[in-house]
Each structure stands twice: as C-alpha cells, then as structure tokens.
N, C-alpha and C positions, 0 to 999 in steps of 0.2 A: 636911562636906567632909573626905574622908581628906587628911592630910598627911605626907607623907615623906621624910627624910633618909637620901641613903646614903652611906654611911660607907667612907672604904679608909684601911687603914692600908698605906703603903708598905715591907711585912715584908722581911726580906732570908733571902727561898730556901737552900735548902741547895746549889743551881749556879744560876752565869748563865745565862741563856735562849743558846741559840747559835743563829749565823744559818743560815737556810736557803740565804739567797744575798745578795750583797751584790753593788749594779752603785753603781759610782763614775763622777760624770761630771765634767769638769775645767771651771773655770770662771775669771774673774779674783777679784780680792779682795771680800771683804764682799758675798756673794751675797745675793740676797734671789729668790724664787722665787714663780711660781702655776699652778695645775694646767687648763690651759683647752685645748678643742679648737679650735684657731685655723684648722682646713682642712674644719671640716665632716663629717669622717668617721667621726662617733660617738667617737673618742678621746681623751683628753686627753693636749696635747702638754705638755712641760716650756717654760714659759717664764723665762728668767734674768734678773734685773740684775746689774749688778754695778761697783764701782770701781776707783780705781787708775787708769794712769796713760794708757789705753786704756779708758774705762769705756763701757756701753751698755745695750742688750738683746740676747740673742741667744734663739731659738728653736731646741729639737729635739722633732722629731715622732716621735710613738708609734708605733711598729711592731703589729702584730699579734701579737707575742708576749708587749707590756707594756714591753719597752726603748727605749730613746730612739735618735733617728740620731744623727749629725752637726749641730753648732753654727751654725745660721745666722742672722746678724748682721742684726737688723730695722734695729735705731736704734744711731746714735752717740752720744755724750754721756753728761753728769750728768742722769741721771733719774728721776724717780718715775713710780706707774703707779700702775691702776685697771683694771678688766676691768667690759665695759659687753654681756654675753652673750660672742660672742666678738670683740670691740671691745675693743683696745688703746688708753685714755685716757690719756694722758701728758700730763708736765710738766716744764721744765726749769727751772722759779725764776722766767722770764720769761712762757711763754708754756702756755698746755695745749693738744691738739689731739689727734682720733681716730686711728688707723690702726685701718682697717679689716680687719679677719681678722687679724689682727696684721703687716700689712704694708702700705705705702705708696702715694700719698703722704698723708703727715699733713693733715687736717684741721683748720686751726686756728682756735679759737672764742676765746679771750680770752686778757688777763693771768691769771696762776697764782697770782702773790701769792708761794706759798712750796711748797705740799705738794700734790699730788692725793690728796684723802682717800677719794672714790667717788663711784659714777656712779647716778644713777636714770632714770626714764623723761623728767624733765623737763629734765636736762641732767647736767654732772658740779659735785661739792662739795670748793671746795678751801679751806685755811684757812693762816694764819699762825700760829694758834696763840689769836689774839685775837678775830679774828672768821671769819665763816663768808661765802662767796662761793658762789651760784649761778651758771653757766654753763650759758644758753642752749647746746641741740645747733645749732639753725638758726640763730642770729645773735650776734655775739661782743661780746654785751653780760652784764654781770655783775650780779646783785642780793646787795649785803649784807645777813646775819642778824646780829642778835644773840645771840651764846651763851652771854658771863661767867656765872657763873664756870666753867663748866664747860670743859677744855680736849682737844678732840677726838680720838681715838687711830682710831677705827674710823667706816662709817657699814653698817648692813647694819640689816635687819629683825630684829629680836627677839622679836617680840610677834608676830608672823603674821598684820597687819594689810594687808600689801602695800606698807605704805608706810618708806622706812627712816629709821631709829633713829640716833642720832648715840650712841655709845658714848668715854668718856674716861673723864678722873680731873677731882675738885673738890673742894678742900678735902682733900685726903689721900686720898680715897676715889674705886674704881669706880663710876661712872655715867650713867646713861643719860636724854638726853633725845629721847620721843619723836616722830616723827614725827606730823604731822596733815594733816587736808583744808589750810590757810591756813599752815604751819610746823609750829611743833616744840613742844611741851609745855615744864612745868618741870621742872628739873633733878630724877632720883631717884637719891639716894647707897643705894647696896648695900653696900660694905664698904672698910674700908683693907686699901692694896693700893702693891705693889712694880711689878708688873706686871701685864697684864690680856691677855687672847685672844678673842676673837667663837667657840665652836666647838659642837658637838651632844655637850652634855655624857649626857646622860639619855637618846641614843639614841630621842627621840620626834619627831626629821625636822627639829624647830624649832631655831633658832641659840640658843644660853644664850651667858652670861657668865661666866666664870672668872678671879677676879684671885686672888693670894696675897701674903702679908706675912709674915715672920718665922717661915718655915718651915714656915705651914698656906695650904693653897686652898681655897677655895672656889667656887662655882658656882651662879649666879641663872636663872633666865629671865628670859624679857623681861617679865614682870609682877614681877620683884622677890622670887618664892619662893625658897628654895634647895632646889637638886638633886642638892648633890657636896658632898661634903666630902674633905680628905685632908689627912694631912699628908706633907712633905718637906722637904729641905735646900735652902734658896738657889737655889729654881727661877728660871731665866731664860727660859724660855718653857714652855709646854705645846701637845700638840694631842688630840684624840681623835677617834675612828673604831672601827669592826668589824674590827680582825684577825682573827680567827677565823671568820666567819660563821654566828654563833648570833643575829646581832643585835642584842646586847648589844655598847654600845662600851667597849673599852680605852681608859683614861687613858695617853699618855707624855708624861714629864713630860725636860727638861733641866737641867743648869747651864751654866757653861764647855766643861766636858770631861767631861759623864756625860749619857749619857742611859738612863731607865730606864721600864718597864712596869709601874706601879701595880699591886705586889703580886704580880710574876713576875721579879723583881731588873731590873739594869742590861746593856745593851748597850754592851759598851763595849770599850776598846783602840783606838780610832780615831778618836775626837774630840777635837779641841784648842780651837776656837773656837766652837760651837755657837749660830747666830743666827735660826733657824728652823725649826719643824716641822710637817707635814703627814700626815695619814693617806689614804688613798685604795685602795680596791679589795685589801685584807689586804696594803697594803706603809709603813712607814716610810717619810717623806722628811724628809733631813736637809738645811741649810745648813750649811755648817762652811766656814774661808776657804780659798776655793782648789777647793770643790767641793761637788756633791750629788751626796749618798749613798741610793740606793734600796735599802731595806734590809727581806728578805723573813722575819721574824721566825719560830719555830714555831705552830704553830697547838695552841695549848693554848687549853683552856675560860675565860670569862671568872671571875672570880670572884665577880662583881657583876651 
C-alpha cells in the first residue's frame, strides 16, 4: 500500500497575490455563514447569521453572474443552524425546528438543549457539549447518546460510508467518532490541536480533517491517514477548495487579521476580525465582523 505525505511550507513570495475582484456584502456583528441553494435554481445562495443587538438569518440569492442580491431576513433571533439539503435546521437554546428552502414557517420538532450540530436522514443532532440528542424529523421526541469523552465540534461523513461521523476534540486532541448501522464507534484521536475544520483537503471529493497546534496543521481522513501537512503562524480557521481549476485544491489558511494562500503569500489589507472561511467555485469567502468578503483571487497554478 503506497503511502503519502504532502508537504507545503507556507514561503513568503517575493509580491502579494492581488485580487482580481473583491464583492463586500454588509452584515451585522460575528457573521457566521453557509453556501446552500435555498430556491432551487442550481445556485448557491449566501446564507448569514449574525449577532448584536438585531441578530438573525438573513438570505441573499445568487445571481447569474456569481454576486449576491439584497439581504433578506428569514429568522429573528439568537440562532444556530444546520443545512439538511436545502432545509434550514435551526435552534434558538430552547427549541430546533425546519424551515423549509430556507423560509417559513418553522417546523418544530423538540428541545435543542444548547447547539444545532447537524442534520442526517434520521433527524437533526444537537448537543450541550456533554451529551448528544437525536431529533426525530416526524415527531418532537429526543433520543440521548453517549459521547464522553469526546466533545462534538462537527457531524458530517468522513469516511464515505453514508453515514455521519461526529468530528470534536478529546483529551487535547482532534477526533472522530464514527457513525454506524445502531450509533456511533469509539472515540479515534488524530492529533493535538488549537483548532479543527471538516474540509477536502487532498482534493479526492471526500471530507478530511484538519486541526493545527502551535503553528503546524495537519490533515486526516476519515480513516485516520494523514494527507496535508503545513506549517503556519496562529491559524484561526482554514478552508480549502480549487482556485484555479486544475483540480488540485489550495489550502487558505487565516488568523485575526491575515489571511493567506499556502505558498502564494497573504491576502491582505482588509481584515480585522476574521471568523470564517470558505472556498467555492475559484472565489474566497470571508467572515470578518461587519461583513462577507467575496474575494476573487488570481488564477495561478497550484503548487501541490
């Protein structure tokens, strides 16, 4: 069985990459974002949360040219989300319930506990942190799992089994326990970690793991291999995706106020608070407070 390691070291280029185009969309405080077609029409719309003192969801729909409309207001409140196809699963601390295509009215199937963590075919998974709650789609009853010690951050398939994967941290470290026919496997620690991401590191279609600690990351699949290695400074989130369409995904990685393209410098001058990122269709998406940044990079070769 061949075995492979790739390697980036995060070099610092002799110029910054400059954008090709940069679309800013305004938002309220502490955005948080997901890229889902909520109307049907093959595209994916921007969907927002956000806080402060007016917090909610709001949706803007994709145009035909890749830009977003106008901001419109699904839900009120303090909320968390999940996307269940294009099913908006929400929770407000008290309660979870659907909106369907990302619009009204809500759905409601039980208490929430604390967090909507994600949705599968047999209902959606929300936790406090301590234990894990199933919710029935058809009726607003709850079945608790046991999870100690593992504490839940993600739930998405890793392994390409169909079924998903509960992805956290336990004991210091990135981990995953898998999904099964009756529950969930035992706890598998991957590596110590500051932070962790669900994203397609190795560009072969399947979701990997990516946590980092003290200025290196790294990158599992859902069996536990590693497939990325790199190092960087005090990442605060990463995403990866095909910038360029060779195929091959770019790593970009963040902190506070930098964000940068594994081994083609930093994008930078414009971020202050940096809480999320996404790639999708050769564009950057950025959270930063106050808004998201569509951010249309140059199309250089990957190096990897």
């Amino acid at each position: 069985m061949r075995f492979f390691i790739l390697a980036f070291v995060a070099c610092a280029p002799s110029s910054a990459p400059s954008f090709e185009s940069v679309d800013v969309y305004s938002s309220g405080p502490s955005p948080r974002f997901v890229l889902v077609d909520v109307d049907g029409d093959g595209r994916k719309d921007l969907l927002t949360s956000f806080a402060g003192p007016d917090p909610g969801i709001a949706i803007r729909r994709a145009s035909i040219t890749g830009s977003f409309g106008s901001a419109e207001r699904a839900i009120v409140g303090n909320v968390t989300y999940a996307m269940r196809g294009s099913d908006l699963v929400v929770g407000d601390g008290q309660h979870i319930g659907v909106l369907a295509n990302g619009r009204g009215p809500i759905r409601i199937l039980g208490v929430s506990r604390e967090a909507v963590l994600g949705a599968n075919e047999d209902g959606v998974l929300t936790t406090d942190g301590r234990d894990l709650m199933i919710h029935s789609w058809d009726a607003p009853i709850a079945k608790p799992l046991e999870i100690a010690p593992l504490v839940p951050m993600d739930f998405a398939d890793v392994d390409g089994d169909g079924r998903g994967d509960i992805v956290g941290t336990a004991l210091g470290h990135a981990a995953i326990r898998h999904g099964t026919v009756d529950g969930f496997g035992p706890v598998h620690l991957l590596g110590a970690m500051d932070g962790l991401a669900v994203t397609d590191v190795d560009g072969d279609g399947k979701l990997d793991v990516a946590a980092w600690s003290n200025g290196h990351a790294s990158a599992w699949n859902g069996r536990g291999r590693v497939v990325g290695e790199f190092t960087a400074p005090a990442i605060a989130t990463l995403a990866a995706g095909d910038l360029d369409g060779d195929g091959k995904p770019e790593i970009v990685w963040a902190t506070r106020d930098h964000v940068e393209i594994v081994g083609r410098g930093p994008l930078d001058r414009l971020w202050t608070n940096v809480r999320q990122l996404a790639i999708d269709r050769g564009r950057i998406f950025v959270a930063d407070d106050g808004f998201i940044a569509v951010v249309r990079p140059p199309h250089v070769k990957s190096s990897w």
